[in-house]
N, CA, C and O atoms as a Tinker XYZ file with bonds, in Angstrom:
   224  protein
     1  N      0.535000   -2.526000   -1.261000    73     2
     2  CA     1.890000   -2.589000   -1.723000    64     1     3
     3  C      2.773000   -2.503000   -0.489000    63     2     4     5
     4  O      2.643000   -1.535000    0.260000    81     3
     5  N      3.748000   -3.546000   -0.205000    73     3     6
     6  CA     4.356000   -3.478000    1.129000    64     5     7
     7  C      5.864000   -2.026000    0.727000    63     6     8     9
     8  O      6.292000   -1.918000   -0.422000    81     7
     9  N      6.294000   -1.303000    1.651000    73     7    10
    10  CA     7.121000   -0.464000    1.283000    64     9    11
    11  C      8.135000   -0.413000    0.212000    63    10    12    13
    12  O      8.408000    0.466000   -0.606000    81    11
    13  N      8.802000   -2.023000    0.513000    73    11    14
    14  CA     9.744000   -2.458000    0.005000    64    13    15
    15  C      9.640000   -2.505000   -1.723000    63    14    16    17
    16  O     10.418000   -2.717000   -2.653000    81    15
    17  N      8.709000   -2.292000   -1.613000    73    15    18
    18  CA     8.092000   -2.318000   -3.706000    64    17    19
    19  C      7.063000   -1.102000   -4.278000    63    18    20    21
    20  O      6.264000   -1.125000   -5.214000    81    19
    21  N      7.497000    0.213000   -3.104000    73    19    22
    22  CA     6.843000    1.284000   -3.936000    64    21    23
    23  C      7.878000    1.899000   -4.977000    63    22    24    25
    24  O      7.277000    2.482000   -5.879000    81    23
    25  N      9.069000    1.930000   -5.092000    73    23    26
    26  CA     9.532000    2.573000   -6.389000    64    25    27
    27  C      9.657000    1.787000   -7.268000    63    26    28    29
    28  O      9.866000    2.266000   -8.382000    81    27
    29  N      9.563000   -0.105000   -7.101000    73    27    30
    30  CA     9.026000   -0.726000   -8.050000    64    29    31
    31  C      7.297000   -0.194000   -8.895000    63    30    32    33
    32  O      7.029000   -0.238000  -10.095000    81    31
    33  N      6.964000   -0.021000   -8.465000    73    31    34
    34  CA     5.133000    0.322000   -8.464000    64    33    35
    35  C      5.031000    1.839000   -8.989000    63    34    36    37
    36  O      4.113000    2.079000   -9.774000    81    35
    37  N      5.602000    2.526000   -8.746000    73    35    38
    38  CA     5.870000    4.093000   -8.961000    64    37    39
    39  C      6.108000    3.932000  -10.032000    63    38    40    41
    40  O      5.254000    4.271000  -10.850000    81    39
    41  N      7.594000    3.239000  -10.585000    73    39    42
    42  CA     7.954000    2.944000  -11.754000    64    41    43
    43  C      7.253000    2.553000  -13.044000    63    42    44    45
    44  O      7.219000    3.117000  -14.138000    81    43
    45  N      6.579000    1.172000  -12.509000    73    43    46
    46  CA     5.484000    0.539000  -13.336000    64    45    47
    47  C      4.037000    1.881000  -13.694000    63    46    48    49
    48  O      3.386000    1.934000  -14.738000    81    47
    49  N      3.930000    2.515000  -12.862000    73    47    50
    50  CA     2.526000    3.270000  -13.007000    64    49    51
    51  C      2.819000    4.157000  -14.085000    63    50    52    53
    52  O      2.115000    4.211000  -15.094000    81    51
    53  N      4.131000    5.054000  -13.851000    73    51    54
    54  CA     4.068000    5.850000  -14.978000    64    53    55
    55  C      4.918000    5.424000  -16.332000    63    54    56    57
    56  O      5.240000    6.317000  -17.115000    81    55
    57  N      5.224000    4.249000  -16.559000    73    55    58
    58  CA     5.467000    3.341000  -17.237000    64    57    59
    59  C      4.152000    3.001000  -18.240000    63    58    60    61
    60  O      4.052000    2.792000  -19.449000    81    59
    61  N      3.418000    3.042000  -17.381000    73    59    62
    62  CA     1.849000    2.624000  -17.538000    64    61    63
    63  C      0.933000    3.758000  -18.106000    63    62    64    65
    64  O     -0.248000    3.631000  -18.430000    81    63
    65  N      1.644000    4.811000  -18.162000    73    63    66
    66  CA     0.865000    6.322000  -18.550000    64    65    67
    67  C      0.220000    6.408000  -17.291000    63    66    68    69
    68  O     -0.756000    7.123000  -17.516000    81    67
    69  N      0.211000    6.156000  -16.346000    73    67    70
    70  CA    -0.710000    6.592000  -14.918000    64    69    71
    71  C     -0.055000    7.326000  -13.702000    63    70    72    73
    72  O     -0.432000    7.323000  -12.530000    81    71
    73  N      1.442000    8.204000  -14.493000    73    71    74
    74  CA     2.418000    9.063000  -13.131000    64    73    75
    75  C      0.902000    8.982000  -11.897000    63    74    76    77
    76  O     -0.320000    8.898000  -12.015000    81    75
    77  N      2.156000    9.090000  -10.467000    73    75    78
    78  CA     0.876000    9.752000   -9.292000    64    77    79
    79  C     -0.155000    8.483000   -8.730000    63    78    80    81
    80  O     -0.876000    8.533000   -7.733000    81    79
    81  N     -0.015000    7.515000   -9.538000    73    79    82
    82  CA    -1.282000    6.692000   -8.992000    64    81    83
    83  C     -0.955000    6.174000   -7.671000    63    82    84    85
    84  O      0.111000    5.746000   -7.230000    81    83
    85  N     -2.245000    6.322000   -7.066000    73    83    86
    86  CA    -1.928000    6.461000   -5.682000    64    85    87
    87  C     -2.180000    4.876000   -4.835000    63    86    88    89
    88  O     -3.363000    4.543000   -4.905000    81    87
    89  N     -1.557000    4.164000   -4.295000    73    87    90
    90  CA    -2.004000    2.521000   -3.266000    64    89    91
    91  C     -1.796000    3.109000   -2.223000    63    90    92    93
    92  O     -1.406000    4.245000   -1.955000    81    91
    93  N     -2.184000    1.961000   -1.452000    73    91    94
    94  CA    -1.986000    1.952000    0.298000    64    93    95
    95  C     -0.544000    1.772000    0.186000    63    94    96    97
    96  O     -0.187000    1.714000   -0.990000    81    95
    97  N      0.392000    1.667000    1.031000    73    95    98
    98  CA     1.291000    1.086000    1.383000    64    97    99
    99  C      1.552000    0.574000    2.840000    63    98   100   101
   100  O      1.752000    1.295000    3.818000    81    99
   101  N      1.516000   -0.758000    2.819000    73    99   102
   102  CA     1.963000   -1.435000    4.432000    64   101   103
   103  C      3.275000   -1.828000    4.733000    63   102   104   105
   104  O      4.096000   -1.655000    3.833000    81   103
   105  N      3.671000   -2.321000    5.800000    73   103   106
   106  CA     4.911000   -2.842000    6.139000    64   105   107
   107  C      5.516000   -4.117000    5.287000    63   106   108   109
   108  O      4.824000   -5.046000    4.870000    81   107
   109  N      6.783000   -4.001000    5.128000    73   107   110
   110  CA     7.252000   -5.117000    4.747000    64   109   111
   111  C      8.226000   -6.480000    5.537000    63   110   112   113
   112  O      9.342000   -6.037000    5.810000    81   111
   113  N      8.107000   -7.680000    5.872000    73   111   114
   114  CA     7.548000   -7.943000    4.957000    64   113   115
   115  C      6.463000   -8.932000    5.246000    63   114   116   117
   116  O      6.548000   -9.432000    6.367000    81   115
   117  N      5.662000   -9.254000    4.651000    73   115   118
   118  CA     4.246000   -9.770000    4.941000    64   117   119
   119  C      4.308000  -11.430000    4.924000    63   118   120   121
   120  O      3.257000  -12.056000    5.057000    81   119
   121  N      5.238000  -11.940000    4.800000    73   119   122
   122  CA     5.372000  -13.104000    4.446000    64   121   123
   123  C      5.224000  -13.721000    6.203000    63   122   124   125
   124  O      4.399000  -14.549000    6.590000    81   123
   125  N      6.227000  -13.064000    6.999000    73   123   126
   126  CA     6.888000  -13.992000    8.190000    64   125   127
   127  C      6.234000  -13.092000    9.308000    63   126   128   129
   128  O      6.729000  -13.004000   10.432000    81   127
   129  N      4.700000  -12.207000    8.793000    73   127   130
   130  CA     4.337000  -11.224000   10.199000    64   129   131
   131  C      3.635000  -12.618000   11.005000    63   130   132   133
   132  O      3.429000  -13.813000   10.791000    81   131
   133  N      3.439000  -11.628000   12.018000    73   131   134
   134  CA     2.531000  -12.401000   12.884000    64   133   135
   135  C      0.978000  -11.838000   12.696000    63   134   136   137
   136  O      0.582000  -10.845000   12.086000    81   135
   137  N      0.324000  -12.736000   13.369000    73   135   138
   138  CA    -1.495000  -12.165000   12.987000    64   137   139
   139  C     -1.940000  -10.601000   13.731000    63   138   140   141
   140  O     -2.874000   -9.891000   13.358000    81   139
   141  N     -1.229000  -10.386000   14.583000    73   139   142
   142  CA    -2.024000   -9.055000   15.207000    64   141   143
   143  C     -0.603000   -8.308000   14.325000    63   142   144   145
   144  O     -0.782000   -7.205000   14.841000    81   143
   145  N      0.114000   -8.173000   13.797000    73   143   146
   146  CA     1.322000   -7.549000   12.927000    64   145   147
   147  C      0.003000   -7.320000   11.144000    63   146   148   149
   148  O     -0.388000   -6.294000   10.587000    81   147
   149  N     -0.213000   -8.536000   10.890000    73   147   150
   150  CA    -1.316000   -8.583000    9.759000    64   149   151
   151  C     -2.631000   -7.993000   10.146000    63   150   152   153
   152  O     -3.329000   -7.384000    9.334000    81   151
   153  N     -2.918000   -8.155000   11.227000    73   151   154
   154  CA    -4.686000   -7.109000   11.483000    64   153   155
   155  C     -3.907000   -5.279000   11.535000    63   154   156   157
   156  O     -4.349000   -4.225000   11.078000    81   155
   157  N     -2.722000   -5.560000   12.240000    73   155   158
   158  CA    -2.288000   -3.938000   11.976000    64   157   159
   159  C     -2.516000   -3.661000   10.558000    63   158   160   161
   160  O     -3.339000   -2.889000   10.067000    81   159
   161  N     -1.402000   -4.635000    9.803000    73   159   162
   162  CA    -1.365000   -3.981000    8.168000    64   161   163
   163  C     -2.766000   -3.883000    7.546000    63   162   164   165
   164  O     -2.821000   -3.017000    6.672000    81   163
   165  N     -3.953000   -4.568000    7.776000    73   163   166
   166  CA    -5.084000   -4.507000    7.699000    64   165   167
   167  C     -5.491000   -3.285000    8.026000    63   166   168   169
   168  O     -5.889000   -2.528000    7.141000    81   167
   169  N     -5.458000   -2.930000    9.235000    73   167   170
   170  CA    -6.169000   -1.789000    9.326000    64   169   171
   171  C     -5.565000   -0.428000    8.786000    63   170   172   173
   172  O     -6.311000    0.431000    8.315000    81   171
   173  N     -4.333000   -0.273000    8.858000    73   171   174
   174  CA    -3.750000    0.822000    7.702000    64   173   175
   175  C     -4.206000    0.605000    6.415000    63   174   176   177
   176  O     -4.396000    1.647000    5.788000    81   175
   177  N     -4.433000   -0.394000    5.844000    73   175   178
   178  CA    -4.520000   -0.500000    4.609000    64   177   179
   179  C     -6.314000    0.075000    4.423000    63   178   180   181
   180  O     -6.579000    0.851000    3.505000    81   179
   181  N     -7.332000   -0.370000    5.310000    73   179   182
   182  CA    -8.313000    0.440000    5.421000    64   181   183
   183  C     -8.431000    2.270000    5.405000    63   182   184   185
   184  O     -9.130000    3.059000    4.769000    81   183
   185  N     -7.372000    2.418000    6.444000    73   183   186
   186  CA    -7.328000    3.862000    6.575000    64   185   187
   187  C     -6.706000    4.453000    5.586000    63   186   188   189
   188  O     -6.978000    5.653000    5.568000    81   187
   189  N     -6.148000    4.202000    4.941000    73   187   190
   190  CA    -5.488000    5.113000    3.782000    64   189   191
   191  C     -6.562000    4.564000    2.466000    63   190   192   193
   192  O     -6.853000    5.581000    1.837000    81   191
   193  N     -7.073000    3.650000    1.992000    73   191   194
   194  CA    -7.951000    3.522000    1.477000    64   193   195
   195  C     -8.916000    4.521000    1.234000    63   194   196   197
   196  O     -9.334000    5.127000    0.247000    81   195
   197  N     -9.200000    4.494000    2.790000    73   195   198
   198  CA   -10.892000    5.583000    2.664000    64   197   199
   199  C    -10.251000    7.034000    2.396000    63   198   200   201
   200  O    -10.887000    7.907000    1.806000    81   199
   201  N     -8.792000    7.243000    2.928000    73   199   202
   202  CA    -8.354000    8.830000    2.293000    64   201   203
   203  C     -8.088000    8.571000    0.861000    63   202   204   205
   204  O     -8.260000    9.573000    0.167000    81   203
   205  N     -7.807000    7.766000    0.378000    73   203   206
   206  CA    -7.563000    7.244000   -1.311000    64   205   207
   207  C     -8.702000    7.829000   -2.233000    63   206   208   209
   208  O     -8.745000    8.562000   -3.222000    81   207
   209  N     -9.855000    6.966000   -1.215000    73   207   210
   210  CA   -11.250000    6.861000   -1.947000    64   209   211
   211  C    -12.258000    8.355000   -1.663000    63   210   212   213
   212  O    -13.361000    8.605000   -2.147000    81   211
   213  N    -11.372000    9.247000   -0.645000    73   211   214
   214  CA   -12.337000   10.538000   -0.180000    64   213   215
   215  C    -13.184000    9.993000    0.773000    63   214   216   217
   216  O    -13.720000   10.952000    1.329000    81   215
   217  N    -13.605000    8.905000    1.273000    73   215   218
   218  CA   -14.441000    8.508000    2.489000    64   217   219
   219  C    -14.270000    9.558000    3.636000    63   218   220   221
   220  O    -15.305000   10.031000    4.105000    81   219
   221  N    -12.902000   10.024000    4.198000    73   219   222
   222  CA   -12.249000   10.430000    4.769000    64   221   223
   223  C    -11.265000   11.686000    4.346000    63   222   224
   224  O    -10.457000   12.138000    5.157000    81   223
């Protein structure tokens, strides 16, 4: 979820009966990054993942 659409998403979740549900969140906005800007958001999106998932 890029920043710009977590209180969209927040909204929807407990909308959804799911308050709290937890995504990655990366930079916004993803449309006009550049490729080492996208391997960044990549790799955050890994790292908060594995704390998401308890890997970490």
């Amino acid at each position: 979820m890029t920043k710009r659409f977590v209180s969209a998403a927040e909204l929807m979740s407990r909308v959804l009966g799911m308050p709290g549900y937890a995504f990655a969140e990366i930079g916004h906005p993803v449309s006009s990054a550049m490729d080492d800007d996208l391997a960044g958001m990549a790799r955050s999106t890994i790292q908060q993942m594995a704390v998401l998932l308890h890997l970490r």
